[in-house]
C-alpha positions as CSV (number, residue, x, y, z in Angstrom):
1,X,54.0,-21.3,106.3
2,X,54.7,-24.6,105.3
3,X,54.4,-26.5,102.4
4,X,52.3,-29.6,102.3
5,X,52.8,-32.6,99.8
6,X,49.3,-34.7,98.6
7,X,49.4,-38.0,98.1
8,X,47.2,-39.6,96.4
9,X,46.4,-43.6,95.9
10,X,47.8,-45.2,93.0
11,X,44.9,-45.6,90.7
12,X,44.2,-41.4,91.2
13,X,47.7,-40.7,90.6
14,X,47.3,-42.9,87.2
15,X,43.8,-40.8,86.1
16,X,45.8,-37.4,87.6
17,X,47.0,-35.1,84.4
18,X,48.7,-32.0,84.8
19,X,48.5,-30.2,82.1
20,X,50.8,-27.2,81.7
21,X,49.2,-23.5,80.9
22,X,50.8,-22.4,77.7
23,X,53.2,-19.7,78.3
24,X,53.1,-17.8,74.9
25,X,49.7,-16.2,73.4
26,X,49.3,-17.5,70.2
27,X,49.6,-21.4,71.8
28,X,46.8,-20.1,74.1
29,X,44.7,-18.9,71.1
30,X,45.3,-22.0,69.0
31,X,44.0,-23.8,72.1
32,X,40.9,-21.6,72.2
33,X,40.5,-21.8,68.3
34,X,40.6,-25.8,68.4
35,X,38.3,-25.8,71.4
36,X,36.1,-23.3,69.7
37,X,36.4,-25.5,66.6
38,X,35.4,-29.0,68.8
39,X,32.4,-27.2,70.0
40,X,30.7,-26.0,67.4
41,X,31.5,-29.5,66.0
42,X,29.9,-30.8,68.9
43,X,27.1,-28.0,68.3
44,X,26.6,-29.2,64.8
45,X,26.3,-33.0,65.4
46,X,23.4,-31.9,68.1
47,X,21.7,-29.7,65.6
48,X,21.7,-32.8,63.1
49,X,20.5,-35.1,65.7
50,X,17.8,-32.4,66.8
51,X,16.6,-31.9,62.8
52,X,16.5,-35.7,62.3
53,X,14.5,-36.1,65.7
54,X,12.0,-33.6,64.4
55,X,11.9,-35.2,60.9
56,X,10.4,-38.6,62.9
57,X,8.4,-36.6,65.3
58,X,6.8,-35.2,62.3
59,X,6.1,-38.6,60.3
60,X,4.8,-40.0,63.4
61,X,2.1,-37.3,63.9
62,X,1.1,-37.0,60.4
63,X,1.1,-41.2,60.9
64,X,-1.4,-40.4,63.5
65,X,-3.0,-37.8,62.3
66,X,-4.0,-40.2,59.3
67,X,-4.9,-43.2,62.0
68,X,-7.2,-40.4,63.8
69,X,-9.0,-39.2,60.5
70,X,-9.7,-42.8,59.1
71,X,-11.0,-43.8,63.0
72,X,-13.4,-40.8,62.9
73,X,-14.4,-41.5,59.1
74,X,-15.4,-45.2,61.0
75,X,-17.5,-43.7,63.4
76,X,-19.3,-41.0,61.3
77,X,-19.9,-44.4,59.3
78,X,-20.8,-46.6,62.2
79,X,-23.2,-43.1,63.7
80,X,-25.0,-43.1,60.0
81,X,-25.6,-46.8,60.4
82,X,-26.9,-47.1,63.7
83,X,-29.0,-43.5,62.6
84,X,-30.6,-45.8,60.2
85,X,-31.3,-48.6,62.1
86,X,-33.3,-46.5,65.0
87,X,-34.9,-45.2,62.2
88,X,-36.1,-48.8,61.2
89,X,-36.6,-50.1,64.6
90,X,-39.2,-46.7,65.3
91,X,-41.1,-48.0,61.8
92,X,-41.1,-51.6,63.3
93,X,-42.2,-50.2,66.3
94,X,-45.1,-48.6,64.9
95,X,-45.9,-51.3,62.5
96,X,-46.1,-53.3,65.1
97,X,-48.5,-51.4,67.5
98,X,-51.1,-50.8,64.6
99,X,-51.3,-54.4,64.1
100,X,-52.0,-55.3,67.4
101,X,-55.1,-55.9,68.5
102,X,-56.7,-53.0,70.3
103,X,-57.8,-53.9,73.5
């Protein structure tokens, strides 16, 4: 076998890192145990932004919740009124047909 040599363009040679595999066990766990500490870091952050997302999520609904209970108080009013109103119109009605001349 042969070996081969890659080349690669200049700009991926530039964003190319080797990064060496660290020889002794203890550099390998402090790796782990600052990679282990970025994460739940990371894992933190996201919780935050998760409990603040639900904190708006829950002012909005209770927002709409109140925008929904104040519409149907309106149109329980707006029902009663127009209850009333047939009512009236059925007395007109009636008035109205006993004082007309019977034919």
């Amino acid at each position: 076998m042969s070996a081969s040599t890659i080349t690669l363009p200049e700009a991926e040679a530039k964003a190319a890192e080797i990064v060496a595999f660290p020889q002794r066990p203890q550099d390998r766990l402090r790796i782990a145990l600052h990679k282990l500490d970025e994460a739940l870091r990371a894992q933190a952050r996201a919780t935050a932004d998760f409990r603040s997302a639900m904190g708006e999520l829950k002012t909005k609904v209770g927002s709409m919740q109140d925008g929904m209970m104040a519409y149907r108080e309106s149109l329980d009013r707006t029902a009663t009124e127009i209850d009333r109103a047939v009512k009236k119109a059925k007395e007109l009605q009636e008035t109205a047909r006993r004082m007309a001349p019977h034919s």
